[in-house]
N, CA, C and O of each residue as an XYZ file, in Angstrom:
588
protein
N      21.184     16.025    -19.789
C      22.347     15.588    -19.037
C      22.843     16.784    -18.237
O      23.353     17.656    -18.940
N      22.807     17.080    -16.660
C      23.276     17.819    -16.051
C      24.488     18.344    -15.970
O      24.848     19.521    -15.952
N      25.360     16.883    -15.900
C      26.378     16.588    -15.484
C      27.619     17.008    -16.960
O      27.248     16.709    -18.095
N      28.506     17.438    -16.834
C      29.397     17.515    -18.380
C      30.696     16.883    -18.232
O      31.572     16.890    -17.368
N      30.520     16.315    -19.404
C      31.706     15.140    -19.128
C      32.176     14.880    -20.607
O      31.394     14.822    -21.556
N      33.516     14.731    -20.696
C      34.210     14.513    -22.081
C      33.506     13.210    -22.626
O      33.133     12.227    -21.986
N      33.433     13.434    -23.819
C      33.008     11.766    -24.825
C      33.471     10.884    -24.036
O      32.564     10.304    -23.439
N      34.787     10.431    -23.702
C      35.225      9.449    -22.904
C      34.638      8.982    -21.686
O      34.486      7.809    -21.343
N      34.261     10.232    -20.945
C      33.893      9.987    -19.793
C      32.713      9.691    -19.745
O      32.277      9.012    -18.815
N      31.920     10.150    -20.768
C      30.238      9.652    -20.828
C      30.537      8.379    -21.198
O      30.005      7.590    -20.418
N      31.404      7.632    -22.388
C      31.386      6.475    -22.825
C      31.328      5.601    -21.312
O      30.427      4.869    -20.905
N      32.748      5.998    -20.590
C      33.217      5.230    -19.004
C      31.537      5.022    -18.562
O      30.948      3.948    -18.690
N      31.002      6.100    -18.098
C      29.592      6.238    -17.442
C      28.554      5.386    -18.170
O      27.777      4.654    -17.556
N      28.565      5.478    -19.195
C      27.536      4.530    -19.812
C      27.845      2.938    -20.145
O      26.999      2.127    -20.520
N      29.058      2.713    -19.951
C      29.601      1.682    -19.973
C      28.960      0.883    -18.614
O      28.447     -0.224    -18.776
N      29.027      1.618    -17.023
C      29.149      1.166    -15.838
C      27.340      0.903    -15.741
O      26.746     -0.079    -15.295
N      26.778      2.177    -16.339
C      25.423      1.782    -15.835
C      24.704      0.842    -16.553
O      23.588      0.449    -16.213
N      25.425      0.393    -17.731
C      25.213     -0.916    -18.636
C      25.166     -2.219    -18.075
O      24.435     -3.129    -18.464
N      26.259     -2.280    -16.823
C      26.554     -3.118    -16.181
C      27.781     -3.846    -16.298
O      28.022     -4.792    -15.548
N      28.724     -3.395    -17.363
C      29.825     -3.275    -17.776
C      30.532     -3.518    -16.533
O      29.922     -3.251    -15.497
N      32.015     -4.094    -16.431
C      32.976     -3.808    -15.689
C      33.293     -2.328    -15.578
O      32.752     -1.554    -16.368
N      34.130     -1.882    -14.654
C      35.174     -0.786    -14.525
C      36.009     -0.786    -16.002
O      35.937     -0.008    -16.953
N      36.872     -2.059    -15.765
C      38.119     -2.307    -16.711
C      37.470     -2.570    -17.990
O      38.094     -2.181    -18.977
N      36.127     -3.262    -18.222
C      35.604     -3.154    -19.644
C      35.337     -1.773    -20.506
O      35.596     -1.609    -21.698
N      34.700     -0.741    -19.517
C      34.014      0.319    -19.584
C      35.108      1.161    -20.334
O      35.066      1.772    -21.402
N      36.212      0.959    -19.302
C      37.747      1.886    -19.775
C      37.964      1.819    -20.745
O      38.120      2.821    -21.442
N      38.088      0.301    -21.302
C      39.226     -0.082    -22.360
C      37.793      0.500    -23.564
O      38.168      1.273    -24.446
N      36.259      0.117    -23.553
C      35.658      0.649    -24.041
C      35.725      1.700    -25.005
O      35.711      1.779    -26.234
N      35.832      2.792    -23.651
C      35.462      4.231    -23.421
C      36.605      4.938    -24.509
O      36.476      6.109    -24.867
N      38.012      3.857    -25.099
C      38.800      4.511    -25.924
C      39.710      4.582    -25.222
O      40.699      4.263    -25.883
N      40.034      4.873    -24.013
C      41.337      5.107    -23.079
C      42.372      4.389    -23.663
O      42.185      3.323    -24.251
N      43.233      4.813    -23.557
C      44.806      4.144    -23.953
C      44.946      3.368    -23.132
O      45.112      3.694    -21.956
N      44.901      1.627    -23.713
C      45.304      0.731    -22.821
C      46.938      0.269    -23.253
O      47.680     -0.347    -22.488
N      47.313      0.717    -24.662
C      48.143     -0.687    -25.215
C      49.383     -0.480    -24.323
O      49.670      0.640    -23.901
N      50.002     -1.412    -24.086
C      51.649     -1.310    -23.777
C      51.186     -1.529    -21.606
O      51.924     -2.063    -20.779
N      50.016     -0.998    -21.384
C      49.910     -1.109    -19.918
C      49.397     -2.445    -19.835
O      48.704     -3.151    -20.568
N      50.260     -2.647    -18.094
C      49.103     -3.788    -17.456
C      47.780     -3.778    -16.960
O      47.141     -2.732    -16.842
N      47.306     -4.977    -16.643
C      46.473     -5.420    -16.375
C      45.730     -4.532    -14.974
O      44.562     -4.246    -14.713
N      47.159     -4.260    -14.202
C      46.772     -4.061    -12.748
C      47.130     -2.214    -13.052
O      46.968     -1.571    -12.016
N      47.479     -1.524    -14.024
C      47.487     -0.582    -14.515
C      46.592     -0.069    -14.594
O      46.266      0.856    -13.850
N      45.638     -0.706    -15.917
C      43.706     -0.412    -16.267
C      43.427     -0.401    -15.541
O      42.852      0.637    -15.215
N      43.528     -1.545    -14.491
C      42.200     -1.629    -13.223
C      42.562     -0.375    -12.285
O      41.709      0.196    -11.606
N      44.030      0.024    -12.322
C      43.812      0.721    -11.370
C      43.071      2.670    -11.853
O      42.572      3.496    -11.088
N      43.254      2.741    -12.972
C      42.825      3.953    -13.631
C      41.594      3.763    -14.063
O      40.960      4.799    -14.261
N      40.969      2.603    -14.305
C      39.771      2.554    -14.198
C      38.343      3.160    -13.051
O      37.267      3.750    -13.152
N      39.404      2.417    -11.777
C      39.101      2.163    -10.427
C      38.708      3.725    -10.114
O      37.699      4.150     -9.552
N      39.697      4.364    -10.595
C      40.115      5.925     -9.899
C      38.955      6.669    -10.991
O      38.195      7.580    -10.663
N      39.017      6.168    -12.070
C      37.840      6.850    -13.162
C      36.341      6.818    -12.520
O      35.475      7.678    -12.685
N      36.203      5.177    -11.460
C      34.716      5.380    -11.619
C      34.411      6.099    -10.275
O      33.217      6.212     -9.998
N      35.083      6.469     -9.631
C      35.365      7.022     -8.138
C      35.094      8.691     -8.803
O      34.851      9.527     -7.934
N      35.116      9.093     -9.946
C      35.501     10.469     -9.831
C      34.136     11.202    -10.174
O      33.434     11.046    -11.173
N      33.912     12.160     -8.936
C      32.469     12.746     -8.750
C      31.365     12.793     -9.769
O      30.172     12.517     -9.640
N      32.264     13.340    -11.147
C      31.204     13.411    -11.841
C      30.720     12.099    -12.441
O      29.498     11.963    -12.501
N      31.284     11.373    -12.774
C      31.006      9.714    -13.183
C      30.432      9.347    -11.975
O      30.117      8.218    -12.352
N      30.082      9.381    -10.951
C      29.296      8.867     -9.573
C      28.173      9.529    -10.240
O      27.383      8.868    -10.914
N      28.054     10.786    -10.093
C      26.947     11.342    -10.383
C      26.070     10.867    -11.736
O      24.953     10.349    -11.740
N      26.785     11.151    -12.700
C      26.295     10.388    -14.160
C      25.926      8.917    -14.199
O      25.109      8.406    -14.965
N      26.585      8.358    -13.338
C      25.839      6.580    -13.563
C      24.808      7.030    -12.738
O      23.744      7.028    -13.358
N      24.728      7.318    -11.874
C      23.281      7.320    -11.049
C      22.558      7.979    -11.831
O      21.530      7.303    -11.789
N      22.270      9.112    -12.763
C      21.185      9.749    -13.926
C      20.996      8.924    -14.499
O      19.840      8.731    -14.876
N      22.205      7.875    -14.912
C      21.352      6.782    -16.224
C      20.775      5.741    -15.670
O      19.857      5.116    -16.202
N      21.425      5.404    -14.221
C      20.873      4.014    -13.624
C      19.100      4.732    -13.447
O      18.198      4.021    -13.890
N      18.798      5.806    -12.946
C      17.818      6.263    -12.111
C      16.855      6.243    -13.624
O      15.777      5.649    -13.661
N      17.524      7.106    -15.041
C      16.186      6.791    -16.155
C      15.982      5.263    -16.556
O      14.915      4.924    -17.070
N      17.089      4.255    -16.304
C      16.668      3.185    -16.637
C      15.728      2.429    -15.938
O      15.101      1.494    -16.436
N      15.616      2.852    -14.704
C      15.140      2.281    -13.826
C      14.169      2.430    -14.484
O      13.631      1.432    -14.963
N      13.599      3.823    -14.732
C      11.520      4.789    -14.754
C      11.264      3.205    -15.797
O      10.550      2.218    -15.622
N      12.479      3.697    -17.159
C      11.528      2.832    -18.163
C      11.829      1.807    -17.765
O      11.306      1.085    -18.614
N      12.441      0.975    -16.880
C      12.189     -0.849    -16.594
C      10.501     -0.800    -15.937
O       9.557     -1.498    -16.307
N      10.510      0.276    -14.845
C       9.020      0.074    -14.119
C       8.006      0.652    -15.229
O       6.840      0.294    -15.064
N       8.270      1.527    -16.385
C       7.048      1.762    -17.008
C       6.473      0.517    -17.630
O       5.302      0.145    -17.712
N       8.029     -0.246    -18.209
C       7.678     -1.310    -18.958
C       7.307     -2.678    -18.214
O       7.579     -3.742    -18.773
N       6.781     -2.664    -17.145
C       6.328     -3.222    -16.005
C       5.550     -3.029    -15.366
O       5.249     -3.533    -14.285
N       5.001     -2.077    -16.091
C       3.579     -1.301    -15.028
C       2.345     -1.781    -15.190
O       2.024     -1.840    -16.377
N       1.528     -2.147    -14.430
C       0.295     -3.002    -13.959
C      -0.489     -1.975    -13.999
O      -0.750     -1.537    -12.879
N      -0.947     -1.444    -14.835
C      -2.115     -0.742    -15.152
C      -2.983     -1.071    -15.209
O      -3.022     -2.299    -15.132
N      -4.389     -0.349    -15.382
C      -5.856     -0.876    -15.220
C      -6.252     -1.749    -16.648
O      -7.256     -2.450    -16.521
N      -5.651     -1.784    -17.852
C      -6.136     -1.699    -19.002
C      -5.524     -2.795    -18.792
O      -6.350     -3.694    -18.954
N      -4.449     -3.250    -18.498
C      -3.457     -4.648    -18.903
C      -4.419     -5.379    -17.824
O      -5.096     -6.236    -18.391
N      -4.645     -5.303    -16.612
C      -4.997     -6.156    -15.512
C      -6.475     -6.421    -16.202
O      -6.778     -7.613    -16.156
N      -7.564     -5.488    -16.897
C      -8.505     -5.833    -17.355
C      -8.489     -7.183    -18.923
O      -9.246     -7.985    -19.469
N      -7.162     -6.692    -19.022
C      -7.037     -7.763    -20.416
C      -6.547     -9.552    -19.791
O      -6.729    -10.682    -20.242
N      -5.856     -8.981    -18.534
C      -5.907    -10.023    -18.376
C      -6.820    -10.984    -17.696
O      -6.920    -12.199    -17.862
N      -7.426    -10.236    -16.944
C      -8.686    -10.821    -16.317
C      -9.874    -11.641    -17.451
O     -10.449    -12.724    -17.344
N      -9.911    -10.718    -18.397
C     -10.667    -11.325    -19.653
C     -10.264    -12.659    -20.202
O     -11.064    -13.569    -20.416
N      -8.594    -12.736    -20.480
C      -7.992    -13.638    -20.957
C      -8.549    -14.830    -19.805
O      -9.306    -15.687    -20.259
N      -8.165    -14.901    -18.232
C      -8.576    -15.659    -17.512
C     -10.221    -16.237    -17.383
O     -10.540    -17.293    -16.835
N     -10.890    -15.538    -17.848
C     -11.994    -15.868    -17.469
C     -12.645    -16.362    -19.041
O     -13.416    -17.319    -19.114
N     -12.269    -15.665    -20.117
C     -12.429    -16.439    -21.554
C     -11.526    -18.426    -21.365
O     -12.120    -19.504    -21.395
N     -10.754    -18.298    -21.276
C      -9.956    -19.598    -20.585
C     -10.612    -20.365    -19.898
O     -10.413    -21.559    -20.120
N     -11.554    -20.028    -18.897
C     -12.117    -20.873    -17.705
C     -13.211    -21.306    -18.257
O     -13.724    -22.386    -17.965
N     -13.866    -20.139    -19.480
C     -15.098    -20.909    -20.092
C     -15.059    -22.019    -20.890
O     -15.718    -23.058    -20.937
N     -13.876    -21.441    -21.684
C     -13.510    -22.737    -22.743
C     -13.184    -23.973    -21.732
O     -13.268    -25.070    -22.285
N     -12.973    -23.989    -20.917
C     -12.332    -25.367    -20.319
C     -13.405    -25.616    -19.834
O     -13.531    -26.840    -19.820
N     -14.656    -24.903    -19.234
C     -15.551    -25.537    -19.136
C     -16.708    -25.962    -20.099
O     -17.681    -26.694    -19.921
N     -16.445    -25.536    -20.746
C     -17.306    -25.859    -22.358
C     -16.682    -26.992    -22.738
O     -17.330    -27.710    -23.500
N     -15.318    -27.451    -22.337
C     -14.690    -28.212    -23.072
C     -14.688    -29.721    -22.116
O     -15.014    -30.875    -22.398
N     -14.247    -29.182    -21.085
C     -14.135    -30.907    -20.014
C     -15.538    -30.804    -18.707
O     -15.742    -31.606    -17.796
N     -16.480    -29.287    -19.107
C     -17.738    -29.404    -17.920
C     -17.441    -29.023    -17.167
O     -16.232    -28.790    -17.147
N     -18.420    -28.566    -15.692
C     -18.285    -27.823    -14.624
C     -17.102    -28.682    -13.826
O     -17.123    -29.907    -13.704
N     -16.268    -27.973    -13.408
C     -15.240    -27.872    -12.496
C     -15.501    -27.032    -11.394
O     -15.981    -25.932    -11.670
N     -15.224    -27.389     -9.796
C     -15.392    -26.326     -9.204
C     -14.192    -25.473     -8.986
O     -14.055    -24.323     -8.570
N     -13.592    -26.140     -9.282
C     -11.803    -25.105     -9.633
C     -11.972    -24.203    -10.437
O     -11.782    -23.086     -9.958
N     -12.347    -24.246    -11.816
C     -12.734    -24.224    -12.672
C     -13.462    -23.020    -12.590
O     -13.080    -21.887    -12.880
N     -14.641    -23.424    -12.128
C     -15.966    -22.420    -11.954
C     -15.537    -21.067    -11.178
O     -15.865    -19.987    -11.671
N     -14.616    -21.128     -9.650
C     -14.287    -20.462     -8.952
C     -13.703    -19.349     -9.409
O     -14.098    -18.192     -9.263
N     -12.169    -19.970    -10.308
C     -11.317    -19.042    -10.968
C     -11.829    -18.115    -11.886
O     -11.394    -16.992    -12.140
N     -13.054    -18.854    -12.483
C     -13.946    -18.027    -13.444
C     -14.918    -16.126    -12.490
O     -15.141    -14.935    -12.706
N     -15.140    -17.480    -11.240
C     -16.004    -16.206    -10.747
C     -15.240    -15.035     -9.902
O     -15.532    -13.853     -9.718
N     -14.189    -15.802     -9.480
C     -13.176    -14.285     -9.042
C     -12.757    -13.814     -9.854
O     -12.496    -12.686     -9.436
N     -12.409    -13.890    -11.052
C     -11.527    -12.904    -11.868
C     -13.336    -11.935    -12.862
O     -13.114    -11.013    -13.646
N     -14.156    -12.185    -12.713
C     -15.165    -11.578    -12.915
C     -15.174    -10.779    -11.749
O     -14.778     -9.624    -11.903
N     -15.488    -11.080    -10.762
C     -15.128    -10.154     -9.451
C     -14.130     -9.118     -9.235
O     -14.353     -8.004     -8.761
N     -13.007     -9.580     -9.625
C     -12.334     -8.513     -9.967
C     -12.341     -7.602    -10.600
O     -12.292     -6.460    -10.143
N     -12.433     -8.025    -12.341
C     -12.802     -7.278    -12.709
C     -13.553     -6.361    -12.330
O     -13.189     -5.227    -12.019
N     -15.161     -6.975    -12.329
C     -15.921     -5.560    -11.597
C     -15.055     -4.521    -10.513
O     -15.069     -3.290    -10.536
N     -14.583     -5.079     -9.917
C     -13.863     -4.449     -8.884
C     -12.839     -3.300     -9.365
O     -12.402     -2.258     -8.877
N     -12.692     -3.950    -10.458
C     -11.721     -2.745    -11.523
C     -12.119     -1.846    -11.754
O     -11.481     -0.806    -11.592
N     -13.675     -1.887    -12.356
C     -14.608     -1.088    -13.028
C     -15.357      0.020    -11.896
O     -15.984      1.051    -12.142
N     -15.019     -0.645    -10.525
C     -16.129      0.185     -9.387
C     -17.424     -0.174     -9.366
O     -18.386      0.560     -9.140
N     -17.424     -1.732     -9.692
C     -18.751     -2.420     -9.626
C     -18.286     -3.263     -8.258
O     -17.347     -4.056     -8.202
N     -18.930     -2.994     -7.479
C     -19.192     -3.848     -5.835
C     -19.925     -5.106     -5.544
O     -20.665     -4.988     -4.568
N     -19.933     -6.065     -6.006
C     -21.103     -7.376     -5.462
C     -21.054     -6.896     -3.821
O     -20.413     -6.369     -2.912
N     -22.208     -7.498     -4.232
C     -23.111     -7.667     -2.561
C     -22.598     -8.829     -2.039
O     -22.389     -9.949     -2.504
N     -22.445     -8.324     -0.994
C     -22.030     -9.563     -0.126
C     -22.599    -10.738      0.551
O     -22.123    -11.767      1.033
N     -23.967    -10.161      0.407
C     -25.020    -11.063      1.071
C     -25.974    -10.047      0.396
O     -26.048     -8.821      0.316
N     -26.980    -11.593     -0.250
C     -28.749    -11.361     -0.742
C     -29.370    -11.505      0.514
O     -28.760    -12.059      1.429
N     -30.741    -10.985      0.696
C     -31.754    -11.182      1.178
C     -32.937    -11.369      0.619
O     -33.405    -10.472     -0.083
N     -33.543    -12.404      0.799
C     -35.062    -12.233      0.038
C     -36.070    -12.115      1.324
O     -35.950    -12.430      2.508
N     -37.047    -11.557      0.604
C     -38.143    -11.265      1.490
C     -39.226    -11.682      0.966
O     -39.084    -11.904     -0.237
N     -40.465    -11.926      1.443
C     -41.716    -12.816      0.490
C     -41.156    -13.482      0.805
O     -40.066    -13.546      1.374
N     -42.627    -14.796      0.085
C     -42.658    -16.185      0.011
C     -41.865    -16.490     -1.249
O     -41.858    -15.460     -1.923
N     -41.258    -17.370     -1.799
C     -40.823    -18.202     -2.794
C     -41.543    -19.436     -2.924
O     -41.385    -20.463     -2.265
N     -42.498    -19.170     -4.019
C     -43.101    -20.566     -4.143
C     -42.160    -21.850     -4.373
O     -41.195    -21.910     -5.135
N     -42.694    -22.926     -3.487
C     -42.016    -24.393     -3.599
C     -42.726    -25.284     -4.446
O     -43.918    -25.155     -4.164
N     -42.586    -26.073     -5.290
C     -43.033    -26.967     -5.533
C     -42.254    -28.152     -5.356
O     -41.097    -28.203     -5.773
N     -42.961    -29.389     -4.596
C     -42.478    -30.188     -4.425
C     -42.523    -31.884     -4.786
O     -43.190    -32.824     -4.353
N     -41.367    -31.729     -5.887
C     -42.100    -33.303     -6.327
C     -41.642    -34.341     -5.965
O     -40.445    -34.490     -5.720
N     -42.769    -35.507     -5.838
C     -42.174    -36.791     -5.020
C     -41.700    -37.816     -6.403
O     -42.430    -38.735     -6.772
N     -40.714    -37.578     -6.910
C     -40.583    -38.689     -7.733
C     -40.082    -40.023     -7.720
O     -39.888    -40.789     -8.663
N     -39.825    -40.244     -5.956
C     -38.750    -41.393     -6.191
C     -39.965    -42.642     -5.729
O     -40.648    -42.767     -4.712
N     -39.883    -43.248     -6.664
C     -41.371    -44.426     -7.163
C     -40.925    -45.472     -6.495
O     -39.699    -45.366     -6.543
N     -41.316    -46.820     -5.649
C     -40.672    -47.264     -5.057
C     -40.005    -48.939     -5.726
O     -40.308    -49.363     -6.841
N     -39.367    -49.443     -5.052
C     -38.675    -50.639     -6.130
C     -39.596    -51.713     -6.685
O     -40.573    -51.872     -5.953
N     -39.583    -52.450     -7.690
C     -40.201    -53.326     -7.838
C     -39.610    -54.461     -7.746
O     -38.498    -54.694     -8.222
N     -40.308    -55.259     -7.124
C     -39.466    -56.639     -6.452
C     -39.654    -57.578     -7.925
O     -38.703    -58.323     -8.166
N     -40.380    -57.587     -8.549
C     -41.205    -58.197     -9.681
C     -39.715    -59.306    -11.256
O     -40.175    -59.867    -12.250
């Protein structure tokens, strides 16, 4: 903590970057409310959160809360790989379960794609073959019998 500030005033400060009111934070923070009004608190409140060093101090706590909201939000390689797995374990079972889908099949083959893509594995974008590919060609369709 950079900033030095009486118990009270850290309470005020940690009250605000809580998301607390002004007038909650105060009455909080221990300040002597009893016997004052309403428009009293608010106004010593008002003047409390205005005062440099409490500006300064909510912004240190707003700014570490922030890191850990985005750490605890962070899209890392390891989570995006778990989830890609999860998606593509999912797409099999459903196709094991109700058969080829091309919805189905698709979602399966991009999130494999991705993945690789995670890993620094590249599909080709286009095959080429070269050579012959043997054909075989069978005539099976026998023709009707009128009979």
């Amino acid at each position: 903590m950079a900033v030095k500030l009486t118990p009270r005033m850290e309470a005020f400060a940690q009250g605000l970057a809580a998301g607390k009111t002004q007038y909650q934070s105060y009455i909080d923070a221990g300040y002597k409310v009893a016997g004052h009004k309403r428009s009293y608190i608010d106004n010593q409140a008002s003047q409390m959160a205005k005062h440099p060093k409490i500006i300064t101090r909510v912004a240190e706590l707003n700014e570490a809360i922030n890191r850990e909201r985005i750490k605890a939000l962070a899209w890392d390689r390891d989570r995006a790989a778990h989830e890609l797995i999860l998606m593509i374990n999912a797409g099999k079972a459903d196709i094991a379960k109700r058969g080829y889908r091309a919805s189905t099949s698709n979602a399966v083959v991009n999130a494999v794609r991705e993945l690789n893509e995670l890993d620094g594995v590249k599909a080709a974008n286009r095959v080429e073959f070269t050579g012959g590919v043997p054909v075989q060609i069978i005539d099976d369709i026998k023709p009707a019998d009128d009979g």
